[in-house]
RODO-2510 file (C-alpha; in nm, 4 decimals, decimal comma):
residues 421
     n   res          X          Y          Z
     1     x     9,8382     7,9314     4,0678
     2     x    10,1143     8,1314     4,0114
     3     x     9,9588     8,4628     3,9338
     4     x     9,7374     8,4450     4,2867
     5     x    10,1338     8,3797     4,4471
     6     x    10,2456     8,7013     4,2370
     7     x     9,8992     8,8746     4,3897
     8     x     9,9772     8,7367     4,7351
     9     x    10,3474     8,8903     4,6818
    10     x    10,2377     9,1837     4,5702
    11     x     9,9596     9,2237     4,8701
    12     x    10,2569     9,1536     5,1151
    13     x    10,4721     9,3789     4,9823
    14     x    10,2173     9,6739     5,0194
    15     x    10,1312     9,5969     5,3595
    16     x    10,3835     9,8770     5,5655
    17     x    10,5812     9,7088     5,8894
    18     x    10,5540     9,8852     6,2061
    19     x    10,7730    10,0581     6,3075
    20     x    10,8689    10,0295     6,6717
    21     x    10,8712    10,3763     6,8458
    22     x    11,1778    10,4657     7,0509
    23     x    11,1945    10,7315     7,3468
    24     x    11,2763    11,0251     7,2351
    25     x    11,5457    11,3233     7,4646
    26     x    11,2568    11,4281     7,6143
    27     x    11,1023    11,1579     7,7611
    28     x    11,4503    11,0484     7,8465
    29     x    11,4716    11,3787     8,0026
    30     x    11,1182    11,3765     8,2301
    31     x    11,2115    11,0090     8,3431
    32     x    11,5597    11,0892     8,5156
    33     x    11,4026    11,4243     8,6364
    34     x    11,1396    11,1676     8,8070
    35     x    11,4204    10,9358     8,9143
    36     x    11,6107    11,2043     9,0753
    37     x    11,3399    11,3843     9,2735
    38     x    11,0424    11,1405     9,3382
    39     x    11,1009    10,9560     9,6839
    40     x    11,1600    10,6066     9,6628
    41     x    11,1385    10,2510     9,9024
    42     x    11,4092     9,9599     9,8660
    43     x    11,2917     9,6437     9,8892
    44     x    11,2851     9,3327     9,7422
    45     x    11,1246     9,2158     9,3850
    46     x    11,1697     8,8552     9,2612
    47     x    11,4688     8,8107     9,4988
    48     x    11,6488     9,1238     9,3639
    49     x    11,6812     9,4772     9,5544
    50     x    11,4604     9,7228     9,3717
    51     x    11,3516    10,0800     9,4066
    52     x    10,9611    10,1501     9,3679
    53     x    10,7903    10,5245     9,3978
    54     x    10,3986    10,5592     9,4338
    55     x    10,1979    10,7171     9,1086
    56     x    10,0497    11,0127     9,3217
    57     x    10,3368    11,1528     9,4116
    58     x    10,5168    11,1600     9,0843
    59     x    10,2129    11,3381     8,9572
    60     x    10,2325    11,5603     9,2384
    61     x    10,6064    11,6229     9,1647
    62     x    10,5412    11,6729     8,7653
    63     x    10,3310    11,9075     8,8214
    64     x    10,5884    12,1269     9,0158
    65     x    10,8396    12,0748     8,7861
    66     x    10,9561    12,2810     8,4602
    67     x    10,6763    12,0635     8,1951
    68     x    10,3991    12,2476     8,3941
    69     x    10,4892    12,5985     8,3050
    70     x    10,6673    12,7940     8,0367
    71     x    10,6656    12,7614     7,6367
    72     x    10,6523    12,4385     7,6102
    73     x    10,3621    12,2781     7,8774
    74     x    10,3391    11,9182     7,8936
    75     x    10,1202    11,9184     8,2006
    76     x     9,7956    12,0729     8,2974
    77     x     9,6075    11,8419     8,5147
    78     x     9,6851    11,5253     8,6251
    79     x     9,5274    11,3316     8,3595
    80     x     9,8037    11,4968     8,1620
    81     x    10,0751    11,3131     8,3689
    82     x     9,9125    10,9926     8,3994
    83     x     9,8807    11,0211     7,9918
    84     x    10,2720    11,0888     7,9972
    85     x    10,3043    10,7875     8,2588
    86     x    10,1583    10,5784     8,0204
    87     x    10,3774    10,5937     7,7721
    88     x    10,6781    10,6066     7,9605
    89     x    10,5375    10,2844     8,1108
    90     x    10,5356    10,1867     7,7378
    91     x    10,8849    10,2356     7,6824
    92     x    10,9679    10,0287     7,9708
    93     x    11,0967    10,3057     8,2523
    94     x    10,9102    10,1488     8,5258
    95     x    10,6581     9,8776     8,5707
    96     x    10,3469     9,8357     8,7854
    97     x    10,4011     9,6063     9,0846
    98     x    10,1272     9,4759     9,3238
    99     x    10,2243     9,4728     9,7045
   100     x    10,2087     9,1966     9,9574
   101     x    10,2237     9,2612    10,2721
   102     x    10,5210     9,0513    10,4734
   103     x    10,3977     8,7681    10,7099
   104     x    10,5831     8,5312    10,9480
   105     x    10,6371     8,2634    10,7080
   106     x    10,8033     8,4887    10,4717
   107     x    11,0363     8,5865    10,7712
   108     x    11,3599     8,4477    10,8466
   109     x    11,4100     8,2122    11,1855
   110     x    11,6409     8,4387    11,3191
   111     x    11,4104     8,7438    11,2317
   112     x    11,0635     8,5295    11,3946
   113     x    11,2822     8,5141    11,7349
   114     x    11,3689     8,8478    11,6782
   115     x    11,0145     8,9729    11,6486
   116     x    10,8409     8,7077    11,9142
   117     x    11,1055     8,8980    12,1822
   118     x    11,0377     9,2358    12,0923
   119     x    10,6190     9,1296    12,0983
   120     x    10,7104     8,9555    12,4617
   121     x    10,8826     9,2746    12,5755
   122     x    10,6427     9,4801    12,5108
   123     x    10,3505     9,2319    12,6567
   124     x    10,5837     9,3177    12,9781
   125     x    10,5844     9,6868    12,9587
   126     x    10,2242     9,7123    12,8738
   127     x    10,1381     9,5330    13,2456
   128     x    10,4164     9,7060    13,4061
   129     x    10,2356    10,0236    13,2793
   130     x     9,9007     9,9131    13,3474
   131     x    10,0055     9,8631    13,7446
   132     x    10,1468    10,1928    13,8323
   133     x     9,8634    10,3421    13,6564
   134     x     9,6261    10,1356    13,8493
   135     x     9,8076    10,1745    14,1972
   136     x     9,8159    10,5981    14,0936
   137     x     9,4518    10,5729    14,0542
   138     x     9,3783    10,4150    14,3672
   139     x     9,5605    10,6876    14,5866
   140     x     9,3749    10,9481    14,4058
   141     x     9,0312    10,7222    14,4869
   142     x     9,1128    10,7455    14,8388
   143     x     9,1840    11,1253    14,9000
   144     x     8,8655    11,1705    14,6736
   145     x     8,6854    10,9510    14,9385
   146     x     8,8032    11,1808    15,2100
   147     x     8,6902    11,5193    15,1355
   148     x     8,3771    11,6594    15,0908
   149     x     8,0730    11,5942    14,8626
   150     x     8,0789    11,8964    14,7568
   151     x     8,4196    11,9174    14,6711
   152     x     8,4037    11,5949    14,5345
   153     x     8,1846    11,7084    14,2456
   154     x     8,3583    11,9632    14,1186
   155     x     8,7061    11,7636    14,1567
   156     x     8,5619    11,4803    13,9549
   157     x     8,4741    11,7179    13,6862
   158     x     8,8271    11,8535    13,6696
   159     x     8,9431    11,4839    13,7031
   160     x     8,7203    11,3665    13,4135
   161     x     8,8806    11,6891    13,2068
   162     x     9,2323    11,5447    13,3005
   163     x     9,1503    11,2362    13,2641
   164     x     9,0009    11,3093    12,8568
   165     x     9,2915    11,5003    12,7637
   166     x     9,5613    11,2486    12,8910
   167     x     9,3499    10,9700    12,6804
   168     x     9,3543    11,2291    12,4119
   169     x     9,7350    11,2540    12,4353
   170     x     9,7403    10,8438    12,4521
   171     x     9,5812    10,7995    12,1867
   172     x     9,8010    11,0526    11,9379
   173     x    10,0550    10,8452    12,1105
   174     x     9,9741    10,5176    11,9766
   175     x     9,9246    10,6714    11,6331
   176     x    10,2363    10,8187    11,5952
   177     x    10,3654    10,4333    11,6877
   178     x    10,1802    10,3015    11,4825
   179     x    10,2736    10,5277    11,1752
   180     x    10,6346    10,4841    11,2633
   181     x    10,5915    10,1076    11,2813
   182     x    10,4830    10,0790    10,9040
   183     x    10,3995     9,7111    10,8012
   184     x    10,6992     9,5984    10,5549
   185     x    10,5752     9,4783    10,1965
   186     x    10,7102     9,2585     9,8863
   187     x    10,6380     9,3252     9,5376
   188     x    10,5143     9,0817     9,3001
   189     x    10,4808     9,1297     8,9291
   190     x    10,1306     9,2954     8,8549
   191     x     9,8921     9,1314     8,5351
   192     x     9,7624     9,4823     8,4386
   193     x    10,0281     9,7241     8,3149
   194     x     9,8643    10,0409     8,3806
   195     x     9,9583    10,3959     8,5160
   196     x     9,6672    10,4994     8,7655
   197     x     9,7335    10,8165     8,9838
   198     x     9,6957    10,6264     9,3225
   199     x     9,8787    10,4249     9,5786
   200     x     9,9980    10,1732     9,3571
   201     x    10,3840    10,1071     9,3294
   202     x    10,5922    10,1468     9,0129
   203     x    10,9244     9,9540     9,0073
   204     x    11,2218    10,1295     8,8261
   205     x    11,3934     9,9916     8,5614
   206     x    11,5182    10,2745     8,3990
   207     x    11,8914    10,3146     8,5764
   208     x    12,0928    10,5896     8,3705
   209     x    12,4553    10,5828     8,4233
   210     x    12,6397    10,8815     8,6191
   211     x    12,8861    11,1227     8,4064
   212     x    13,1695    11,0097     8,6809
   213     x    13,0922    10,6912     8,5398
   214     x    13,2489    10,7956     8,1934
   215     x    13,5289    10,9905     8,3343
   216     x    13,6645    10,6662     8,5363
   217     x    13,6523    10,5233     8,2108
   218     x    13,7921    10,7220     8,0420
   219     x    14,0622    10,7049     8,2957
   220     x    14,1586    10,3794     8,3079
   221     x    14,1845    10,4236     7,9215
   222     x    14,4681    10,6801     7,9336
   223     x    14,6418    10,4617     8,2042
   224     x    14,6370    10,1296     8,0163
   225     x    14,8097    10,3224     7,7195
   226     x    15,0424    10,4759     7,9716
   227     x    15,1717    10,1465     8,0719
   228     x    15,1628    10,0529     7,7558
   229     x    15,4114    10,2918     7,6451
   230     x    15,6724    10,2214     8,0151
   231     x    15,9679    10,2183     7,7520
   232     x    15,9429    10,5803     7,6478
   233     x    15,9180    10,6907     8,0058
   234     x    16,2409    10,9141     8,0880
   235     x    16,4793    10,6847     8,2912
   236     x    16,4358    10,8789     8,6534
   237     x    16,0651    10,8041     8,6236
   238     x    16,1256    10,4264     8,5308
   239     x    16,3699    10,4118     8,8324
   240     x    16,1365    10,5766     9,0597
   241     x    15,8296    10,2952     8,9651
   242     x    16,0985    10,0569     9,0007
   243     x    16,1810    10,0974     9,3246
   244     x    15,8153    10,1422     9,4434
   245     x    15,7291     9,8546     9,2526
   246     x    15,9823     9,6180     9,4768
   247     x    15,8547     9,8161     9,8076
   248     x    15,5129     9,7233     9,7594
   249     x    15,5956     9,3306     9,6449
   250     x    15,7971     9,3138     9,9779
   251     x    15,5188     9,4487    10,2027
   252     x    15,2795     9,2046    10,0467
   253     x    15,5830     8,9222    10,1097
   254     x    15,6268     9,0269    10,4669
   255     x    15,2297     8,9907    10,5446
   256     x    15,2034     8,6475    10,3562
   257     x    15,4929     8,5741    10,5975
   258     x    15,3298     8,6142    10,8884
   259     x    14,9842     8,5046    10,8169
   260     x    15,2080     8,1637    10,7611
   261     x    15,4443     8,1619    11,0907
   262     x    15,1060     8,2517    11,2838
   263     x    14,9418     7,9646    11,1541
   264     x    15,2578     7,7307    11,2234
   265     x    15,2598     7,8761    11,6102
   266     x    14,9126     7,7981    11,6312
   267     x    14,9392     7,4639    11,5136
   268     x    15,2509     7,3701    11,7498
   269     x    15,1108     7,4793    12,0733
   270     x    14,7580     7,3231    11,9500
   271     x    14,9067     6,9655    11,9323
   272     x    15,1340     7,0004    12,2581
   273     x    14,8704     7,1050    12,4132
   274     x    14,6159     6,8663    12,3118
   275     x    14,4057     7,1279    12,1602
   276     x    14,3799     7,3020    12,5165
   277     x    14,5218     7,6133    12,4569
   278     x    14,4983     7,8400    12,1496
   279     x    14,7468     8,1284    12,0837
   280     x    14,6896     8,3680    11,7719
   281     x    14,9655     8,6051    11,7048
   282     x    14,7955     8,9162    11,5229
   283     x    14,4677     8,7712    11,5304
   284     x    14,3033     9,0230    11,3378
   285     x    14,5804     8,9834    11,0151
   286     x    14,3134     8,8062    10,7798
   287     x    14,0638     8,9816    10,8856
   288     x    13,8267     9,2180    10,7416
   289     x    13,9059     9,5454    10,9095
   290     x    14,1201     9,8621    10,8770
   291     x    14,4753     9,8789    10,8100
   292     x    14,5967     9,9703    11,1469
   293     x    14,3451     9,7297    11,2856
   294     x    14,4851     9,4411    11,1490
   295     x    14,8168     9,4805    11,3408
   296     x    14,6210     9,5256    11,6609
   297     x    14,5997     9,3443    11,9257
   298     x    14,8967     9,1547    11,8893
   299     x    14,8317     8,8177    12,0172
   300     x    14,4819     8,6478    12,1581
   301     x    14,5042     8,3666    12,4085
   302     x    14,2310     8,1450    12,4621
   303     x    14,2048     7,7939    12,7329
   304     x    13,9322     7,5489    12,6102
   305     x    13,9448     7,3031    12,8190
   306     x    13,7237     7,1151    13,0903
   307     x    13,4197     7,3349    13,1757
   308     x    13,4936     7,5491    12,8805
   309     x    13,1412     7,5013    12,6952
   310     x    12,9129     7,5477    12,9922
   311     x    13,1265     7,8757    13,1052
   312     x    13,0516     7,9651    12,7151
   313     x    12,7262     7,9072    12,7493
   314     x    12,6651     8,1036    13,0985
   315     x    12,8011     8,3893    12,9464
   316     x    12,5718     8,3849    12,6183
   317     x    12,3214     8,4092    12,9056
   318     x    12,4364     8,6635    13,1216
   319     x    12,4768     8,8659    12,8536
   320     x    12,1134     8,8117    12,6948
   321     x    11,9650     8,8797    13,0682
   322     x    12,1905     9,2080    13,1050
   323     x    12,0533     9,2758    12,7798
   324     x    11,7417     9,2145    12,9171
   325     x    11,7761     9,4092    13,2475
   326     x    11,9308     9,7079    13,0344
   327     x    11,6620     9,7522    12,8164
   328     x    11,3760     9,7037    13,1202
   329     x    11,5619     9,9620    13,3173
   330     x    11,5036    10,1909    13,0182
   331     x    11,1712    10,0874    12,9882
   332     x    11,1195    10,1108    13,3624
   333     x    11,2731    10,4867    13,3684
   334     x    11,0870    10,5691    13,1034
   335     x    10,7237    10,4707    13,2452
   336     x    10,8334    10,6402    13,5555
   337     x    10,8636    10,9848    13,3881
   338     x    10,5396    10,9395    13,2200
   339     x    10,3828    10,8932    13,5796
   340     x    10,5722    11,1672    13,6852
   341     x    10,5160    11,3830    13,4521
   342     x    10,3825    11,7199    13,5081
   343     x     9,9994    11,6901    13,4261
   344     x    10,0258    11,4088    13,7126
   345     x    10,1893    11,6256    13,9241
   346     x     9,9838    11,8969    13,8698
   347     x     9,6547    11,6586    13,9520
   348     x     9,8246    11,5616    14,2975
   349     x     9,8821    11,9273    14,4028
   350     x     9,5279    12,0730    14,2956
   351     x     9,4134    11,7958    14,5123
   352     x     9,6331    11,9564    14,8201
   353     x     9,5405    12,3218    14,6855
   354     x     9,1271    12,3135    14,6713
   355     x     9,1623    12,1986    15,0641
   356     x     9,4434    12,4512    15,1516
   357     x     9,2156    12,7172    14,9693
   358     x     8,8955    12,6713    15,1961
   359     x     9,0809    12,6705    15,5495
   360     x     9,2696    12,9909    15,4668
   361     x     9,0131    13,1660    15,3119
   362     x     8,7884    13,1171    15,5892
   363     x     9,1022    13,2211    15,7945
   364     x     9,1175    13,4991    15,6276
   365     x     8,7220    13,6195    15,6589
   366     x     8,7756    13,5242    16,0348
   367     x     9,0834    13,7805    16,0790
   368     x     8,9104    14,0359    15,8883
   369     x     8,6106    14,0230    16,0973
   370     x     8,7939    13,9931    16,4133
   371     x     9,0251    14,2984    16,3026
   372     x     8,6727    14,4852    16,2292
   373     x     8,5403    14,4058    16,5341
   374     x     8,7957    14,4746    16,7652
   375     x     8,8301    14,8090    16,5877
   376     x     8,4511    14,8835    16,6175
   377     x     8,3522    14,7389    16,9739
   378     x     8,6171    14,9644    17,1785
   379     x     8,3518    15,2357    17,1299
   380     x     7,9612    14,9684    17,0660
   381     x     7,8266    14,7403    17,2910
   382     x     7,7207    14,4461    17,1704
   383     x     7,3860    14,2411    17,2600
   384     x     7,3209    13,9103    17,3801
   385     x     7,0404    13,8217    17,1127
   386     x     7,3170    13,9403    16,8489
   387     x     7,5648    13,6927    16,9969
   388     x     7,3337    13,4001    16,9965
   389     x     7,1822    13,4652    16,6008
   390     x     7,5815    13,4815    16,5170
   391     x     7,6735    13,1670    16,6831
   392     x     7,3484    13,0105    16,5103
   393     x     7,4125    13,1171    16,1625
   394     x     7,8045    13,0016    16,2482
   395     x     7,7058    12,6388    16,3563
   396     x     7,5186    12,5911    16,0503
   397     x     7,7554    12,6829    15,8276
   398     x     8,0134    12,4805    16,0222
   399     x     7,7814    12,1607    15,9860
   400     x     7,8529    12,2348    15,5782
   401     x     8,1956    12,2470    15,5786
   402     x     8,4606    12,0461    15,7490
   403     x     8,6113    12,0159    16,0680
   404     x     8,9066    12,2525    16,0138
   405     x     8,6525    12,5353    15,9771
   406     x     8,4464    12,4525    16,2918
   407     x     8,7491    12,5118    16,4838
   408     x     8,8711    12,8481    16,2812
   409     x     8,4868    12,9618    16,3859
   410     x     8,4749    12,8648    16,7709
   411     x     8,7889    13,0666    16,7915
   412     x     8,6096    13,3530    16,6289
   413     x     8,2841    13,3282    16,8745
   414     x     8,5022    13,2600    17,1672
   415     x     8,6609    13,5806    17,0149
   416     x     8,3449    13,7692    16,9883
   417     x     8,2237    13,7056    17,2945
   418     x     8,5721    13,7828    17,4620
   419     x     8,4540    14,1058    17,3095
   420     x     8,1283    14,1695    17,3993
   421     x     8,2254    14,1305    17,7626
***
């Protein structure tokens, strides 16, 4: 028995203990490089206010940095850094988290009201929107309806252009709102501690302390031995403190004083008064605000009386529904430049234009062949068979277009014929 205990000794004693490995500078030295310039979210992690980067981008940033080049090259690809990850997650830097996206339970009351207005306002805006678009559309349906067929077609394919880019433009619209309204997210402890170059989030833990930090300290050292040593002072300097020293515990008296005589005025005219009237002198004294700020205003005087809860509660109102009105005014102005903007604007006048276009260009043929023909029958006669296969070719060509260029073209064969006589 004893010599298999001395055996069993003997085996323990030969068995080595690990040894726990300990960062070393440079690891020390890649983490606060990472903590420095890798981006990082705040939010919250077991009910404390954390700070958590995603693994792609600190690979992204290692590789920029100093590692990836020079004598001595930590990192070549990224299966480098996510090596060098791993044993920083090791050492306990960072953790892996898992992320939960935020629902309405987790919210607040306050913040659920908050939200179901915002969702309500923008139910509003959405129909608001939807109307003027609808009552735009409509117009443009009926001076479609009352121009040609011809015309018609090739509007409706410049319409349908319009009409693609604007949803185009919508739709990069509601992306960029939707990017900018990111969903919010909680962490929650994750079972697998693993670095993987992906999306995932990495909480820090590693927090080094500032150099200020050090100098403060140091500091407050030097001026705790200063006081220390008040007796060796030279006796101007001791004066000096002295008097400062009884300054300062008189301003502090003074302000004690009147936080207590404003509280004994208040408390007088509240029991005369039946709790009717209240009178604060300095009302902002205790309060948390600057130091000129506290001595301004100088008194606040308030009646509470009969009526005084209803009036309190009209004006919560009035100010939620100018609130209100405020922000649908914006919303309202808002729309309205949308509608007017200038690809609308544009639409509306092409519509004007493509008409304008046909009347004065016939206007224009008419003039010219009126100007040629007055210039070239002061010397030719013209026939009677020539007349009548002009007017023909006229009236059908009249029958094709509109009733603006009938008329331009009886005044050019009344013209012709004014001629020809």
């Amino acid at each position: 028995m004893m010599a298999e205990k001395r055996k069993n000794k003997k085996k323990l004693q030969d068995i080595p203990i690990p040894v726990e490995e300990k960062p070393t500078k440079q690891h020390y030295a890649v983490a606060t490089y990472m903590k420095k310039n890798c981006p990082t979210k705040k939010t919250k992690f077991l009910n404390h206010q954390v700070n958590y980067f995603y693994a792609n981008k600190v690979v992204d940033l290692l590789l920029d940095s100093q590692w990836a080049t020079g004598k001595d090259v930590l990192f070549t690809d990224r299966q480098s850094c996510v090596d060098y990850c791993n044993k920083l997650l090791k050492f306990k830097f960072f953790h892996r988290a898992k992320k939960i996206p935020i629902t309405d339970k987790d919210l607040k009351p306050k913040d659920l009201k908050k939200k179901k207005e915002k969702e309500k306002l923008e139910e509003e805006k959405k129909k608001k929107d939807g109307d003027k678009v609808k009552h735009v559309e409509k117009e443009k349906e009926k001076e479609e309806e009352e121009e040609e067929e011809e015309k018609e077609k090739d509007k409706e394919s410049k319409e349908e252009d319009e009409n693609g880019e604007k949803e185009s433009k919508d739709e990069k619209d509601e992306k960029e709102k939707k990017k900018k309204k990111k969903s919010k997210i909680k962490l929650d402890m994750h079972l697998e501690q693993v670095f993987i170059d992906g999306t995932d989030a990495y909480v820090w833990m590693y927090d080094p302390i500032p150099f200020w930090y050090y100098i403060a300290g140091a500091l407050c050292l030097f001026g705790a031995i200063a006081v220390c040593l008040f007796p060796l002072w030279p006796p101007s300097v001791r004066k000096g403190v002295y008097y400062l020293s009884v300054a300062a515990a008189g301003f502090l008296g003074v302000i004690l004083g009147l936080a207590v005589l404003r509280f004994i005025v208040f408390v007088i005219i509240w029991i005369l008064t039946l709790g009717h009237h209240h009178l604060w002198l300095l009302p902002n004294l205790t309060e948390d605000v600057g130091f000129f700020a506290s001595f301004w205003p100088l008194y606040h005087y308030e009646y509470r009386g009969e009526g005084y809860e209803k009036k309190k509660k009209k004006k919560k109102k009035g100010e939620q529904q100018l609130d209100q009105e405020q922000e649908q005014e914006l919303e309202e102005k808002r729309s309205d430049a949308e509608i007017d903007s200038p690809d609308t604007a544009a639409e509306t006048d092409r519509l004007d234009t493509d008409v304008d276009r046909v009347v004065t260009e016939d206007q224009t043929a008419a003039s010219e062949t009126e100007s040629e023909n007055s210039n070239s029958q002061t010397f030719e006669m013209v026939e009677k068979e020539d007349v009548d296969k002009l007017n023909l070719e006229e009236k059908e060509m009249a029958a094709q277009k509109g009733s603006g260029v009938e008329e331009i073209k009886l005044d050019k064969q009344s013209t012709i014929n004014d001629d020809s006589s």
